[in-house]
SEMAR-500974 format. One line per 4 residues: their letters; for each residue x, y, z of C-alpha. Coordinates in nm, 2 decimals. Layout:
BEGIN
a	X,Y,Z  ...
***
This chain:
BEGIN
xxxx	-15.49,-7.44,-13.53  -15.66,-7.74,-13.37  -15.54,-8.05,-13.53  -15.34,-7.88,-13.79
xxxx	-14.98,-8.00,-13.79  -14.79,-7.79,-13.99  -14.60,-7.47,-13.90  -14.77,-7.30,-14.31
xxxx	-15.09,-7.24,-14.45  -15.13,-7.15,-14.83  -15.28,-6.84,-14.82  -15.56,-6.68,-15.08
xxxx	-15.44,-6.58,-15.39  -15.64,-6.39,-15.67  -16.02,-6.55,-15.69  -15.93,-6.87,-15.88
xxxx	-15.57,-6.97,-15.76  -15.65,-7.11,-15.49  -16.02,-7.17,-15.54  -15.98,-7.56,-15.56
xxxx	-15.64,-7.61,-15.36  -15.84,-7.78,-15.05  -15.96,-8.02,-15.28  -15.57,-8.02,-15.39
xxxx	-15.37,-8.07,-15.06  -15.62,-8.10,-14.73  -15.67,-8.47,-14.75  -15.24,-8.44,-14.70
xxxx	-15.26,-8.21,-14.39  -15.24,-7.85,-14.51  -15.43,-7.54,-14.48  -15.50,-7.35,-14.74
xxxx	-15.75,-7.02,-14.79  -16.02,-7.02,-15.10  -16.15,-6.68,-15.18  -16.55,-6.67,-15.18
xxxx	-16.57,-6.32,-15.36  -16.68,-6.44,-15.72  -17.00,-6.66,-15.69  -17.02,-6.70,-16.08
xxxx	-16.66,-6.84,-16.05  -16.79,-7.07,-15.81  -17.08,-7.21,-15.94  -16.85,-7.30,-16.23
xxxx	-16.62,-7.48,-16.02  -16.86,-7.63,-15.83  -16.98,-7.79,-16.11  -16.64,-7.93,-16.28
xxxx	-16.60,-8.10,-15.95  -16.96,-8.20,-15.87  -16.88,-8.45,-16.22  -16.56,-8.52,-16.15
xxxx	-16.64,-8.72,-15.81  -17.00,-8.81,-15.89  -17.12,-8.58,-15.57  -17.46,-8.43,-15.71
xxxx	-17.55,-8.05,-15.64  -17.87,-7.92,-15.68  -17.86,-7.62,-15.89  -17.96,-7.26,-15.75
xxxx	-18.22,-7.07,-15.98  -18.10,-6.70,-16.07  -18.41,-6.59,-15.99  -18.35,-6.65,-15.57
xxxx	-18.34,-6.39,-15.36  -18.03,-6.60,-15.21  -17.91,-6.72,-15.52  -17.52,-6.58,-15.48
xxxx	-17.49,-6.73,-15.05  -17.65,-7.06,-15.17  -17.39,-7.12,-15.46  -17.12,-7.08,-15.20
xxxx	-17.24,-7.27,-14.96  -17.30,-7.51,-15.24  -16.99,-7.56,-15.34  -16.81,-7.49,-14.98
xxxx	-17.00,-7.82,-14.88  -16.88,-8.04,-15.16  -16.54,-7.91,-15.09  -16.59,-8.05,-14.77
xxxx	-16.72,-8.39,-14.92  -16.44,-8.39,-15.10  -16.20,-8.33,-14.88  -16.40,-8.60,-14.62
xxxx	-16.39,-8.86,-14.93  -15.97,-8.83,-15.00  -15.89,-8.83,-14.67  -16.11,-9.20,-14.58
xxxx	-15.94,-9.31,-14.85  -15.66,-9.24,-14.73  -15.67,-9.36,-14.38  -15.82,-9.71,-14.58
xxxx	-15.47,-9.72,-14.78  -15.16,-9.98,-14.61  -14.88,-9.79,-14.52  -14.65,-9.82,-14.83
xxxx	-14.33,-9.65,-14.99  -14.43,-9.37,-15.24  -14.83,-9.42,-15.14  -15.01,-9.10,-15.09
xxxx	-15.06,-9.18,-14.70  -14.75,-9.22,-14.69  -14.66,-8.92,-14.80  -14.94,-8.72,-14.53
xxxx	-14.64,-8.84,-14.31  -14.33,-8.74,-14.46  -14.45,-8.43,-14.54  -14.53,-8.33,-14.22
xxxx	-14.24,-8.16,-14.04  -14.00,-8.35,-13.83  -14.03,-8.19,-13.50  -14.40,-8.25,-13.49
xxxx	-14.52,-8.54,-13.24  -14.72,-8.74,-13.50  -14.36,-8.67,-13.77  -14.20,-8.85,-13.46
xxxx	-14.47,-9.16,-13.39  -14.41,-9.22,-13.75  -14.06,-9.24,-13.73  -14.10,-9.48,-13.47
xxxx	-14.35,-9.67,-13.62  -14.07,-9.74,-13.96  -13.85,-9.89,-13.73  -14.07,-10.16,-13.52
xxxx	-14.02,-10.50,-13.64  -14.28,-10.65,-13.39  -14.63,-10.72,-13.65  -14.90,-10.67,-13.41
xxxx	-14.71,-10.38,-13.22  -14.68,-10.22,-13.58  -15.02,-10.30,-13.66  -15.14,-10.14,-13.35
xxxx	-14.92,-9.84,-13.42  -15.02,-9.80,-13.77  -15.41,-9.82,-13.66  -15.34,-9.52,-13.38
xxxx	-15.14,-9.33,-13.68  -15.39,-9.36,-13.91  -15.69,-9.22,-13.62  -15.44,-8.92,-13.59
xxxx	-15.46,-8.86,-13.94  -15.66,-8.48,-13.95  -15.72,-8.30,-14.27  -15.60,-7.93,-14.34
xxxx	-15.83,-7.65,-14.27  -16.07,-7.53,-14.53  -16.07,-7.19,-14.48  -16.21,-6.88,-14.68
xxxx	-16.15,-6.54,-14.72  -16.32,-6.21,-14.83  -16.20,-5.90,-14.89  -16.38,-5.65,-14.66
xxxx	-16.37,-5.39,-14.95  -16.53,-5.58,-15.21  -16.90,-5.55,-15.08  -17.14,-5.36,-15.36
xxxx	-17.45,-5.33,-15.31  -17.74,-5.49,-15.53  -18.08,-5.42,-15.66  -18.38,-5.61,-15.72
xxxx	-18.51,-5.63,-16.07  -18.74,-5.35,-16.03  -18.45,-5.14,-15.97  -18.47,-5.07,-15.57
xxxx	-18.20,-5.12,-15.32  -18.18,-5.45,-15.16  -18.13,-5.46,-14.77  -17.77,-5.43,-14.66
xxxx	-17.78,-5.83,-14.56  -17.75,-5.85,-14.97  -17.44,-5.67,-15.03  -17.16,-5.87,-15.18
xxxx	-16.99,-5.94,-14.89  -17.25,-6.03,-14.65  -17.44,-6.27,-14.90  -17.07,-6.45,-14.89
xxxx	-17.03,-6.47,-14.53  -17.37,-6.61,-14.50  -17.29,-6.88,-14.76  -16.97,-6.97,-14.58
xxxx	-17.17,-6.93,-14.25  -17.44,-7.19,-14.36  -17.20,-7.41,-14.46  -17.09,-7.79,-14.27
xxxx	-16.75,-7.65,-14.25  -16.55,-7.65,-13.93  -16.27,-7.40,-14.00  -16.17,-7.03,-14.03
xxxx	-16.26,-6.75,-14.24  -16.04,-6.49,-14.31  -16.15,-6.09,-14.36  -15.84,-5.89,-14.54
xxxx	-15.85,-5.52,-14.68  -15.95,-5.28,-14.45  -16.25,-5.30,-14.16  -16.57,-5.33,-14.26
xxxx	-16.78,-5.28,-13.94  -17.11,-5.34,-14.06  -16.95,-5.70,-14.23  -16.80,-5.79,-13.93
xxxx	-17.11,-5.72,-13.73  -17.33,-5.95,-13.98  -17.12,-6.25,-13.78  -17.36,-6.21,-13.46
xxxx	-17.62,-6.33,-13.70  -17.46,-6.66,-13.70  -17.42,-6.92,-13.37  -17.13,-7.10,-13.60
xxxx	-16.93,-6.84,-13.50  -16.99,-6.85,-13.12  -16.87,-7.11,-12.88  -17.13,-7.43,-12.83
xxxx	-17.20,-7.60,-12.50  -16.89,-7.78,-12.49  -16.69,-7.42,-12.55  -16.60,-7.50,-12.92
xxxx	-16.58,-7.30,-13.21  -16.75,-7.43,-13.58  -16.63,-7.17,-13.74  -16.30,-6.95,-13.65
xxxx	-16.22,-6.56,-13.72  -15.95,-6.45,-13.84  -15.86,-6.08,-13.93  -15.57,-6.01,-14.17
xxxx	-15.40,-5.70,-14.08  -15.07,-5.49,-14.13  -15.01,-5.31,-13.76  -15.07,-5.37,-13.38
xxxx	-15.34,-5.10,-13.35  -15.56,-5.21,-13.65  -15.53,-5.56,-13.45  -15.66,-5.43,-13.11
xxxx	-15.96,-5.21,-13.28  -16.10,-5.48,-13.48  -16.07,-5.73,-13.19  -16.20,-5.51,-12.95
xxxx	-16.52,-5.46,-13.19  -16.59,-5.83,-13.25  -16.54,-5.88,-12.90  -16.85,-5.62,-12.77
xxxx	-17.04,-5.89,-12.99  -16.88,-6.16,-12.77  -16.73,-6.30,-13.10  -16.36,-6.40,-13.05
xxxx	-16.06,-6.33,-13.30  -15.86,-6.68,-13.34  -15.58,-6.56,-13.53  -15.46,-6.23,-13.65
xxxx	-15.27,-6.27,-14.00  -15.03,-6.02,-14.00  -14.88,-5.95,-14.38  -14.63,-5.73,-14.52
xxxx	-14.73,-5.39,-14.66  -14.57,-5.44,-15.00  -14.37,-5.71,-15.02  -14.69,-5.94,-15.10
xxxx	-14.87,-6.12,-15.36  -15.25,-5.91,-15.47  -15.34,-5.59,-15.31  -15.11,-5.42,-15.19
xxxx	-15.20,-5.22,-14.87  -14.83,-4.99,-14.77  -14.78,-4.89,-14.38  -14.67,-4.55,-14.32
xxxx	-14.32,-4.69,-14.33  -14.29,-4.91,-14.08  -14.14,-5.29,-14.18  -14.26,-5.62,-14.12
xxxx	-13.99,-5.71,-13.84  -14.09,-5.37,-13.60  -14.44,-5.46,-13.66  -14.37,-5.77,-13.54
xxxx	-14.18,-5.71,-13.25  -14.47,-5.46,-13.12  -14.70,-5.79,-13.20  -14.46,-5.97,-12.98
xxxx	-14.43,-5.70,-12.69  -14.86,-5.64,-12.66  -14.94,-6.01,-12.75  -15.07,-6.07,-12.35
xxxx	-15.32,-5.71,-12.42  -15.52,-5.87,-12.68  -15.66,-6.13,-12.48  -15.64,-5.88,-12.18
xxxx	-15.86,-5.61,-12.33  -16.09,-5.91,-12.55  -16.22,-6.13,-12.32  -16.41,-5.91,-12.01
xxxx	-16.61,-5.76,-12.35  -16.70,-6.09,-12.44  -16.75,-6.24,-12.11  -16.99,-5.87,-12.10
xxxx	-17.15,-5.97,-12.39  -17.27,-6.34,-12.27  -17.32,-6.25,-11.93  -17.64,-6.02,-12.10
xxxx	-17.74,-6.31,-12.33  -17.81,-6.55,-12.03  -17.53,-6.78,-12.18  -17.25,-6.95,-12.02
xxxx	-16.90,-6.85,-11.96  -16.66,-7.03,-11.88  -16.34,-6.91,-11.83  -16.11,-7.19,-11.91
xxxx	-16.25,-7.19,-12.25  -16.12,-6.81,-12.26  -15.79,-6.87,-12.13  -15.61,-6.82,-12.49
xxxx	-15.45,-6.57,-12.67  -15.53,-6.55,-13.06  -15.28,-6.70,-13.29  -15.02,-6.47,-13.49
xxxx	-14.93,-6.61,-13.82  -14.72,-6.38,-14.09  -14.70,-6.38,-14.46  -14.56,-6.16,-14.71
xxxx	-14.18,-6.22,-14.88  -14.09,-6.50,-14.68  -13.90,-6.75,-14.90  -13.64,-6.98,-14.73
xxxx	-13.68,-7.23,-14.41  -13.44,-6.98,-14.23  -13.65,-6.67,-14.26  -13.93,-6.87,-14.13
xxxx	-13.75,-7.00,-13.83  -13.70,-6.64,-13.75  -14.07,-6.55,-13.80  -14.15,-6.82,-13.53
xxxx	-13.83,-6.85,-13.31  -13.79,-6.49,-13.30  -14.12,-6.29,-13.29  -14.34,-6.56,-13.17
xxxx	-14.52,-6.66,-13.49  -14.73,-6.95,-13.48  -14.71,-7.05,-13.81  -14.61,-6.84,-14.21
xxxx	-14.78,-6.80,-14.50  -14.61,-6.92,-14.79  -14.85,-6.80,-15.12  -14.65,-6.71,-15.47
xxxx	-14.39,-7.00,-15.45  -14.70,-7.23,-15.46  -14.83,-7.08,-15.71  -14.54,-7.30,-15.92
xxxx	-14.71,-7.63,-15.73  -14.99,-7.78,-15.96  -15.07,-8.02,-15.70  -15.16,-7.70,-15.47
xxxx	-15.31,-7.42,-15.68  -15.49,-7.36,-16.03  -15.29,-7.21,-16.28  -15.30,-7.21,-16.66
xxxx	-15.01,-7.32,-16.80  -14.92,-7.01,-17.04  -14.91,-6.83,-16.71  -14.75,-7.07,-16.57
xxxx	-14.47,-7.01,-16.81  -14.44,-6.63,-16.74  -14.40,-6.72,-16.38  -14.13,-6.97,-16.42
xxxx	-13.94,-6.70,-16.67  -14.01,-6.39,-16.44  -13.71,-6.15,-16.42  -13.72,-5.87,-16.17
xxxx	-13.83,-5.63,-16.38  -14.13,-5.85,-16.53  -14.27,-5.79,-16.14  -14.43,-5.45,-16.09
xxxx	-14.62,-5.28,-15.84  -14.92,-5.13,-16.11  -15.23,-4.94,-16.12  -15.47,-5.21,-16.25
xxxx	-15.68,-5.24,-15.99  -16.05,-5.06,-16.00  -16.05,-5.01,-15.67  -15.75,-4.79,-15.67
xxxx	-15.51,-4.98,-15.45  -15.16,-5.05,-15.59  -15.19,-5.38,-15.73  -14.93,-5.67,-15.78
xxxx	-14.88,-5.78,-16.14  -14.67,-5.97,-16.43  -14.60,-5.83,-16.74  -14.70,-5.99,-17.07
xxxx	-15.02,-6.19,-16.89  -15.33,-6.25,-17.14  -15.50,-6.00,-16.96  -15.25,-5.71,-16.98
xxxx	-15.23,-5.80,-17.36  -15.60,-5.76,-17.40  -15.62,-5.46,-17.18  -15.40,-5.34,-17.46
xxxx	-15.51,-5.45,-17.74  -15.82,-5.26,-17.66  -15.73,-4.94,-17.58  -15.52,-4.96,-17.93
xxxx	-15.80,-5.04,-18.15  -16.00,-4.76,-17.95  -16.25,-4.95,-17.79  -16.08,-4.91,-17.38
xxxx	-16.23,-5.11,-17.11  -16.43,-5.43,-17.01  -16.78,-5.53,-17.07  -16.78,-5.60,-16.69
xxxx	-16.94,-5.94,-16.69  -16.93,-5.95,-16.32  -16.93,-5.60,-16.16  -16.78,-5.71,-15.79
xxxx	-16.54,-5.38,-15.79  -16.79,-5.14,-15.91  -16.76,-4.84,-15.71  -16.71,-4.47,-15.89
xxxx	-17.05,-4.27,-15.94  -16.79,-4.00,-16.14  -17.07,-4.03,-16.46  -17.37,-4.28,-16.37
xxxx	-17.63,-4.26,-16.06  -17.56,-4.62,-15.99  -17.17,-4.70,-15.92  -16.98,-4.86,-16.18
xxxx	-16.61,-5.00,-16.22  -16.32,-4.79,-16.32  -16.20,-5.05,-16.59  -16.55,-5.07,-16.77
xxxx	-16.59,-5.00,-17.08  -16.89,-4.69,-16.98  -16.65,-4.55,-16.75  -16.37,-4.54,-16.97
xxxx	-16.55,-4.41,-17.25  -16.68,-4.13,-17.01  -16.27,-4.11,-16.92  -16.13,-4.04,-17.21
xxxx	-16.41,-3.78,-17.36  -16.33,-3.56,-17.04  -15.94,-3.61,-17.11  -16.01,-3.52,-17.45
xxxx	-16.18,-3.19,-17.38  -15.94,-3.05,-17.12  -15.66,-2.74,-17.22  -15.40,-2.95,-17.19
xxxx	-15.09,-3.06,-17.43  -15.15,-3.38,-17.64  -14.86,-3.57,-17.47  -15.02,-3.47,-17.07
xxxx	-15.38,-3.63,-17.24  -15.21,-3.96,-17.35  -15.02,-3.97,-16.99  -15.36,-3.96,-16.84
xxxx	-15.52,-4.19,-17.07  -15.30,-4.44,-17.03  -15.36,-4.46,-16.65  -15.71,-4.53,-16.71
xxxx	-15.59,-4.76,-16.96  -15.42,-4.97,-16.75  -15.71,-5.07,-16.54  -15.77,-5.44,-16.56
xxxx	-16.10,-5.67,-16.52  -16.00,-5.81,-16.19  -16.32,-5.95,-16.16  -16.35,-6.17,-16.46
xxxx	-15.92,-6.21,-16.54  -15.83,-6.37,-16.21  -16.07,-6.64,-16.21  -15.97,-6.72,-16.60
xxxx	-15.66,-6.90,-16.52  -15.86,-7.17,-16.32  -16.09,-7.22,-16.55  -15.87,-7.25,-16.86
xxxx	-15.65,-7.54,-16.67  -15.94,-7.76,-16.56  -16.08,-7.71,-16.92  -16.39,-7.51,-16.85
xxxx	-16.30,-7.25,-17.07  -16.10,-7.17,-17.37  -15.80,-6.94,-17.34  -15.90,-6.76,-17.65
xxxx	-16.17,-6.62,-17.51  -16.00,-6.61,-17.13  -15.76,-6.35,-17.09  -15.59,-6.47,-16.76
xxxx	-15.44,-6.24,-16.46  -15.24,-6.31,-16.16  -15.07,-6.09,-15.89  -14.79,-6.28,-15.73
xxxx	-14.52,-6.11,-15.52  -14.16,-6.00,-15.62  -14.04,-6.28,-15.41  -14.21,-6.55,-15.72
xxxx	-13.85,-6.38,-15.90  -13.62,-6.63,-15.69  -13.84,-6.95,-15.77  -13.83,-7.07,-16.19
xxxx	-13.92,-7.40,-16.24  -14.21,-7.65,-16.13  -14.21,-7.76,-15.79  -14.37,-8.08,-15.68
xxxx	-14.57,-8.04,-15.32  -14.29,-8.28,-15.19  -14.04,-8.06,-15.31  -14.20,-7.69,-15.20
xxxx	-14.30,-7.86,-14.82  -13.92,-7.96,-14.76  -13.78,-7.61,-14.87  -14.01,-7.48,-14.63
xxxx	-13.90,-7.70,-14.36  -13.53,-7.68,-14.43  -13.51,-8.07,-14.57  -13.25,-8.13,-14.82
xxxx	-13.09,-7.84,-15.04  -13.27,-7.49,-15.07  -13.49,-7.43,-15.40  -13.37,-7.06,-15.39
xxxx	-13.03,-6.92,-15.47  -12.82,-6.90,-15.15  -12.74,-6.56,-15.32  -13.10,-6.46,-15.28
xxxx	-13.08,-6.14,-15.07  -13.27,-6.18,-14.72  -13.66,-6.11,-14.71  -13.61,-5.83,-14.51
xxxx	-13.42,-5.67,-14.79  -13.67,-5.72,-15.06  -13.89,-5.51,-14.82  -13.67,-5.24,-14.72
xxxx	-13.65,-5.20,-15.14  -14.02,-5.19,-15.21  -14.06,-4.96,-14.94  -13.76,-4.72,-15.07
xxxx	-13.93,-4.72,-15.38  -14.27,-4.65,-15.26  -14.18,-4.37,-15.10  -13.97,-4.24,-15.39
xxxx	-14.35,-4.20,-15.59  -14.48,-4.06,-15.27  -14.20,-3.77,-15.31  -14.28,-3.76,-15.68
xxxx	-14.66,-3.69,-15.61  -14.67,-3.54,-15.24  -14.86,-3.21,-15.25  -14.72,-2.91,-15.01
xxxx	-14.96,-2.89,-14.74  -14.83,-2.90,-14.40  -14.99,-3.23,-14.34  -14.85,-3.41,-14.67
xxxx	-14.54,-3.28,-14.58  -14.58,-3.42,-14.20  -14.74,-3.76,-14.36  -14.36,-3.79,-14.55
xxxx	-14.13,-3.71,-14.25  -14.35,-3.97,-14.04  -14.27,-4.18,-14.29  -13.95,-4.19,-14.36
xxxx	-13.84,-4.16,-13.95  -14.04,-4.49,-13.93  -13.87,-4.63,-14.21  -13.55,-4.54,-14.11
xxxx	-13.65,-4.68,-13.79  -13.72,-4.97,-13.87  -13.41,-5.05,-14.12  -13.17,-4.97,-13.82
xxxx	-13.36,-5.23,-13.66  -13.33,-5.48,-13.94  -12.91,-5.36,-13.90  -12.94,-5.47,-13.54
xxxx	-13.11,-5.82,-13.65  -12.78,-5.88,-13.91  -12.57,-5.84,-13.61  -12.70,-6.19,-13.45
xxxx	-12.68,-6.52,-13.53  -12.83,-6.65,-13.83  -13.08,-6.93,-13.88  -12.95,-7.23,-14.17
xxxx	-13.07,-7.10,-14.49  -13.10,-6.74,-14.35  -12.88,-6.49,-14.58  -12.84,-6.21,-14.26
xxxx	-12.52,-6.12,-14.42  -12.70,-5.98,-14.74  -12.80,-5.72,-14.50  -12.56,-5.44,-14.41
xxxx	-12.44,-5.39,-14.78  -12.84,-5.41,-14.94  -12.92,-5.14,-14.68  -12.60,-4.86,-14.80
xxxx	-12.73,-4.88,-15.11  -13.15,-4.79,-15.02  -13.01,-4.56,-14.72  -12.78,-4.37,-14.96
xxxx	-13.09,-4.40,-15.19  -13.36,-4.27,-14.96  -13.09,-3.94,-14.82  -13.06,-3.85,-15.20
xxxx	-13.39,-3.84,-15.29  -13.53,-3.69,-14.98  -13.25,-3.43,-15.06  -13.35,-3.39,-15.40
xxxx	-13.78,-3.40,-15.31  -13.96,-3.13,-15.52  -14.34,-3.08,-15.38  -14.54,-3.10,-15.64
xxxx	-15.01,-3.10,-15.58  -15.13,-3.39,-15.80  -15.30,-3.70,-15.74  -15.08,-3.99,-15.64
xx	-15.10,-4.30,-15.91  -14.95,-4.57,-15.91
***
């Protein structure tokens, strides 16, 4: 985090929510993570903001081989214009109440050096000692990181127009990293969903990604994952490449915004203290691979530059300055990730405002753990968005599924040679003649239907909402998605970026119920849930039965261990003593239905 001040980043959310929020809130100081998935998405953004600041792009013919890397680096590099542009201007503005560099300052948080130079600098009366002061301030001034992410799963592979297999360097994924990769960014990219070892080995192709002469590092890796172990194997690869993990993004199973990838049990706070007890390994087992891996390249090593351990940040639920505190004091977070509440800050993220509306109204039960997603992963969602209304409407007038205008999730080969997505209208059709001829009753048909039904055109839906609110699009014709987490429930009304940054800092009174119960709660009840499907689904075969009693020891586990937290001292804004009566009620839950379990051998849906 080199010249980032703040302790929060604004994570990725959906394809378009956070597609432009660099160009929103980096010229101010914050991070913030753009997905790089949907290059038609891009292109379109690209230009919106090409016109609006008068930066030309040269357009990319359909017809190039590298038509989908050179979009995104297209429009990755007038975000960094952008971003360049806004903050000069900045820096050129006089230091003045309400004024936007003013503002860079007071948002930053007050135990941070250059928060404290600028405190000082209000209170000099001296003119030349303030102007010399306001001059160093002003060369301190840094703009938030630019980062991007992919999701490791999302990588299809594409065709040339006579039909044959392009080279793996084509895939989805790999033609994204290479447009990030040939980019002028200096900042991170982040790889969530799973490991993709043939993505993350594509990163030796680039010398962004390696230190330079001086032992710096254009361009950052960092790997989102849910567990110590999944942490030391994917470093551990990277590093026989002498590439280096900067930060590993560590996020909460279930309680999170998207995708939603569940542990076998175990909860955010014993992943983190195992984080916090190995941290000194990572570095321990990384760098003799890398220093390996130069030493046969003929390149040099030096050791100082190796003398870190990667950053640990954490997302996932948190939602008052207390439970941050704890992330940080605590388990030795470096910074949190803070993504649905911003999702109610226009000056941070892209959101329509019908959607916008939903969010702000959102009761508990509007917030649902589904099965829209094509690639089979439980998947965040609202009720009632223009998306789940058209999914509907379709499948009642009897004509189920997308066109798939974009194809980034296609992946069953079920009914075609070539794979296609599970919400399209061809596999759906296929879906529902098979359903149809099966010796089944009428009702178990419909039941089955309707979880094909509920599939939704992630690729084309989560992009509408930005599209619709910077005018690009009708909404008529843009049926709009979005996957925030149950913890968007406790936040209901506009935020300004002011307003959301001082929440998160503890400044001023809390946007959030002091009723709301703590995060660690909210987890321990998504997880109590979860595993009340799993028992409704599990099949009887020794190892699903073993797969359950893991899991429930290591959730059990791992609530007494959140008991043990509620003992100590907690931080301001922290509601610890939500704890002890939240957890009866899921322990007495999770005894009863474990009690109550009936094995049963069908697929698990969710």
């Amino acid at each position: 985090m080199e010249n980032v001040y703040h302790k929060f980043h604004i994570p990725v959310m959906g394809t378009g929510h956070s597609i432009d929020s660099p160009i929103r809130v980096a010229h101010l100081g914050i991070s913030s993570v753009m997905s790089i998935v949907d290059d038609i998405l891009i292109e379109k953004i690209c230009k919106h903001y090409s016109q609006k600041y008068s930066f030309p792009v040269e357009e990319v013919a359909k017809s190039d081989l590298y038509a989908r890397s050179k979009r995104i680096t297209s429009y990755l590099n007038l975000v960094d214009k952008i971003v360049a542009f806004k903050l000069n201007e900045l820096k050129l503005l006089p230091f003045a109440k309400g004024n936007e560099k003013t503002k860079y300052f007071e948002l930053l948080p007050d135990d941070s050096s250059l928060k404290q130079k600028y405190k000082s600098f209000l209170k000099i009366e001296n003119e030349e000692e303030k102007e010399i002061t306001a001059k160093e301030l002003t060369e301190l001034m840094h703009a938030g990181s630019i980062d991007v992410n992919i999701m490791s799963k999302v990588d299809r592979t594409n065709y040339a127009k006579d039909g044959s297999i392009l080279s793996d360097e084509f895939s989805d994924a790999k033609a994204a990293l290479r447009g990030y990769a040939e980019s002028t960014l200096t900042s991170s990219i982040v790889f969530s969903a799973g490991f993709n070892r043939t993505l993350l080995g594509f990163l030796a192709q680039f010398k962004d990604f390696y230190r330079d002469a001086n032992g710096k590092i254009k361009k950052k890796i960092i790997i989102k994952v849910s567990d110590f172990r999944s942490a030391m194997i994917q470093g551990k690869f990277l590093a026989t490449k002498g590439l280096e993990v900067s930060e590993f993004r560590i996020e909460s199973g279930l309680n999170c915004g998207g995708h939603a990838f569940a542990s076998q049990g175990f909860l955010l706070p014993s992943i983190l203290q195992e984080f916090k007890d190995k941290r000194s390994q990572l570095a321990k087992e990384f760098i003799p691979l890398i220093k390996s891996y130069y030493e046969k390249q003929n390149w040099r090593f030096n050791e100082s530059d190796f003398n870190c351990e990667p950053l640990l940040t954490v997302q996932g639920g948190i939602g008052t300055s207390g439970e941050a505190k704890r992330m940080i004091e605590d388990f030795g977070c470096d910074s949190t990730g803070w993504g649905s509440p911003f999702l109610l800050v226009p000056e941070a993220t892209c959101v329509d405002d019908d959607t916008l509306s939903l969010l702000m109204n959102a009761q508990k039960e509007d917030l649902y753990l589904s099965g829209a997603s094509p690639l089979g992963v439980p998947f965040n969602n609202l009720r009632n968005t223009g998306s789940e209304n058209w999914t509907k409407d379709r499948a009642e007038s009897g004509k189920p599924g997308s066109p798939c205008p974009k194809g980034f999730l296609i992946s069953d080969k079920q009914y075609t040679d070539k794979p296609i997505c599970t919400a399209s209208r061809q596999f759906q059709k296929n879906k529902v003649e098979e359903i149809s001829a099966m010796q089944i009753p009428e009702s178990e048909k419909d039941e089955l239907k309707n979880l094909w039904y509920a599939k939704v055109c992630l690729c084309d839906h989560l992009a509408n909402g930005a599209l619709i609110k910077l005018g690009i699009s009708p909404k008529t014709k843009s049926p709009q998605s979005i996957c925030p987490g149950p913890n968007i429930v406790w936040f209901n009304r506009q935020y300004s970026l002011q307003e959301m940054t001082d929440h998160i800092y503890g400044r001023g009174e809390s946007l959030v119920s002091a009723n709301r119960p703590h995060m660690f709660c909210q987890e321990i009840e998504l997880y109590v849930n979860y595993f009340e499907k799993l028992l409704g689904t599990i099949g009887s075969s020794e190892a699903e039965i073993k797969y359950l009693e893991i899991f429930k020891e290591n959730l059990e586990n791992g609530i007494e261990y959140i008991l043990k937290i509620s003992e100590g001292k907690a931080y301001p804004n922290e509601n610890l003593k939500s704890i002890p009566d939240f957890v009866k009620v899921q322990q007495d839950r999770l005894k009863s239905m474990y009690a109550k379990r009936t094995p049963l051998a069908i697929a698990v849906n969710f």
